[in-house]
C-alpha positions as CSV (number, residue, x, y, z in Angstrom):
1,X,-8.1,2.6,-1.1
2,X,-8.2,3.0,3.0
3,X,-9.3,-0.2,3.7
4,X,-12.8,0.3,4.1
5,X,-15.2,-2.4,2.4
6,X,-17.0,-1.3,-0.8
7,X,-18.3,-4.4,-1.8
8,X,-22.0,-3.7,-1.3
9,X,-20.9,-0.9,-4.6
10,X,-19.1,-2.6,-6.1
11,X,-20.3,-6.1,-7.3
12,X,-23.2,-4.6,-9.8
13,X,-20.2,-2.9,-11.7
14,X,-17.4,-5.9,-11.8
15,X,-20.4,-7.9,-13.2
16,X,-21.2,-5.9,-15.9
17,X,-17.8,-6.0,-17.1
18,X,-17.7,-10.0,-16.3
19,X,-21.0,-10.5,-18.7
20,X,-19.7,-8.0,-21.4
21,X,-16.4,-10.0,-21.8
22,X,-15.6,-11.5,-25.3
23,X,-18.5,-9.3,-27.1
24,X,-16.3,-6.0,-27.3
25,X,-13.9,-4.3,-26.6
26,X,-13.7,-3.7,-22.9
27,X,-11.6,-0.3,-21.4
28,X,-11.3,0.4,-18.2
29,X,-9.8,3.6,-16.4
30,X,-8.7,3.8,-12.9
31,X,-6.5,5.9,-11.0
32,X,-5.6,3.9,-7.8
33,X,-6.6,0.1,-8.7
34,X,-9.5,-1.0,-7.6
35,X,-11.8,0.1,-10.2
36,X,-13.5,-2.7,-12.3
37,X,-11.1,-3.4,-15.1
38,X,-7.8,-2.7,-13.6
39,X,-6.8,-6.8,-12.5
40,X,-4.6,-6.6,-15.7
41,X,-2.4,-4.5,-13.2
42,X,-2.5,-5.7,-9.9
43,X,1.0,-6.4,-9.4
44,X,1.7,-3.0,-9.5
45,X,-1.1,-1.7,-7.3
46,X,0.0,-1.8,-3.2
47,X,-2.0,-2.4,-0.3
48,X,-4.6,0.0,0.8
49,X,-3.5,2.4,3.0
50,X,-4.2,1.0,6.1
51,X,-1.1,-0.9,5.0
52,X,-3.0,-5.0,5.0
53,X,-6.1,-4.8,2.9
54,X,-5.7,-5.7,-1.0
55,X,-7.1,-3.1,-3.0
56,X,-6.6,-4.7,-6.5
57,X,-9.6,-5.1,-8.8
58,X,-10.5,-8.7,-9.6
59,X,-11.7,-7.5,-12.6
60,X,-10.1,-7.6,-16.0
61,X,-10.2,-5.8,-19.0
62,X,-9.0,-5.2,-22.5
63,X,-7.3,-2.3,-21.8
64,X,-6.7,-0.5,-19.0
65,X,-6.2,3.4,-18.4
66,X,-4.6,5.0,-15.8
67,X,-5.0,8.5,-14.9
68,X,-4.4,10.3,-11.8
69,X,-8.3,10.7,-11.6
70,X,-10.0,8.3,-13.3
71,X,-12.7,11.0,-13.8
72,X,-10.2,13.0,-15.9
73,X,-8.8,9.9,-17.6
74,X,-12.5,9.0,-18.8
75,X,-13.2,12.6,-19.9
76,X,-9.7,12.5,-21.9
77,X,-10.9,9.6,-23.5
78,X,-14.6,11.0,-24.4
79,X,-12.8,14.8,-25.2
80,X,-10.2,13.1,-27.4
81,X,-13.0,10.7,-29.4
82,X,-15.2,14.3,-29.9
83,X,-12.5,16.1,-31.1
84,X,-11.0,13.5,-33.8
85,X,-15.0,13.7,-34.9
86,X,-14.6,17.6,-35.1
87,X,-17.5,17.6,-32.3
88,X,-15.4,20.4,-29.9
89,X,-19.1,20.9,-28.5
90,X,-19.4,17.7,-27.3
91,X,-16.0,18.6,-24.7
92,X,-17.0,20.1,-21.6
93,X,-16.4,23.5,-20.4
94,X,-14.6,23.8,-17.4
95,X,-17.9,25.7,-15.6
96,X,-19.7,22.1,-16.4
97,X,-17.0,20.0,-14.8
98,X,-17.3,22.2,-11.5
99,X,-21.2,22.2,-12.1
100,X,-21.0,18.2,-12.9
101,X,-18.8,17.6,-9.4
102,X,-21.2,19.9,-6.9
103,X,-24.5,17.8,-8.4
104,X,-22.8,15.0,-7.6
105,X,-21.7,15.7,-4.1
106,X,-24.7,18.0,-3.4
107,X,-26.4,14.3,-3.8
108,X,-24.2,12.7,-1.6
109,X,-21.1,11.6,-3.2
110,X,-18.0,11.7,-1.3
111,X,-14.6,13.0,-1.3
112,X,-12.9,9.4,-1.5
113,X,-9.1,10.5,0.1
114,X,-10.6,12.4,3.2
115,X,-14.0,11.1,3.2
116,X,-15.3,14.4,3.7
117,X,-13.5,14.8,6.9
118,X,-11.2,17.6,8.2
119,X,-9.1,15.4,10.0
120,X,-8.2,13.4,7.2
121,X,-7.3,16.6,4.8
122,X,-3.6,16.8,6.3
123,X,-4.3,20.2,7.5
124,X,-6.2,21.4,4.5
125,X,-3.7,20.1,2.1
126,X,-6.3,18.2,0.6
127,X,-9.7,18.9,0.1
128,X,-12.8,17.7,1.8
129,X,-15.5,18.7,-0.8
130,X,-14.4,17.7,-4.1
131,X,-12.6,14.3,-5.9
132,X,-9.5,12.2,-5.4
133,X,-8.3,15.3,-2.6
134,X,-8.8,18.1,-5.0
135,X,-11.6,20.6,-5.2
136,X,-14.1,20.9,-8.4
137,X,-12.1,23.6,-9.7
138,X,-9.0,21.8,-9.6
139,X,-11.0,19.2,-12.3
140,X,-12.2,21.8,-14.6
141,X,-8.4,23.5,-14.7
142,X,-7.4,19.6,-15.9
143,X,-9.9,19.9,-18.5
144,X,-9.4,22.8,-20.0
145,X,-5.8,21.4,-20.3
146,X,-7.5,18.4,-22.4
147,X,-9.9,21.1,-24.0
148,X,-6.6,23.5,-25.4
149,X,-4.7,20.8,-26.2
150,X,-7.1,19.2,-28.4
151,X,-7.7,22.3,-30.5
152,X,-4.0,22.8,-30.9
153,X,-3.8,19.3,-32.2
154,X,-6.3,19.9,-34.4
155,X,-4.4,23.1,-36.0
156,X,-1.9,21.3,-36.1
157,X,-3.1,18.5,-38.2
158,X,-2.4,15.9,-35.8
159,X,-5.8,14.4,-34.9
């Protein structure tokens, strides 16, 4: 999404989707474009944000998703397929969406809109530890959003 080259990353995962086509159904979530899957909407997706580099996936899909995290758009999905089941267990707890996020940047994930740099957190609007600017907590507030409206569908007879 900056213009930086990802393509030693991302090659393993467009092929996977490439070789799966035609023997299921393939869905795809993004949140800026250039996740595997999102081609289907490339006309809509800009240039990076160093204003020249294409940022589209090449990739198609079946379906594709968008969320304003693709993280949260993928545990909607999962949240929303345990809940019709009646599996609320299966939707996680805020506590393991913060828990989920450290691990993964305690292993060296990084923040994808600063990089993990100060200097590119418009000072401190966004964060430096967490995903898509936001700070693990941030994530877990979005789920527990997912989490109570689920169970209030559910009273309600609608899933």
């Amino acid at each position: 999404m900056n213009g930086k080259n990802i393509n030693d990353w991302n090659p393993p995962v467009d092929e996977m989707l490439v070789q799966f086509k035609g023997k299921g159904l393939i869905i795809a979530v993004g949140d800026g474009g250039n996740e595997a899957g999102m081609a289907n909407l490339k006309h809509n997706i800009p240039l990076a944000s160093d204003g020249k580099t294409i940022m589209a996936s090449g990739v198609y899909s079946d379906i594709p998703i968008t969320s304003w995290n693709s993280n949260l758009g993928l545990q909607a999905i999962a949240s929303a397929v345990a809940a019709v089941e009646g599996r609320f267990e299966l939707i996680p707890t805020p506590n393991q969406v913060i828990q989920t996020l450290e691990a993964a940047l305690d292993a060296g994930a990084v923040e994808g809109v600063t990089q993990g740099k100060p200097e590119n957190s418009l000072n401190g609007t966004y964060a430096t530890r967490g995903v898509d600017g936001f700070a693990p907590y941030v994530h877990a507030a979005d789920q527990d959003k997912i989490k109570s409206t689920l169970i209030q569908m559910k009273i309600k007879g609608l899933l």
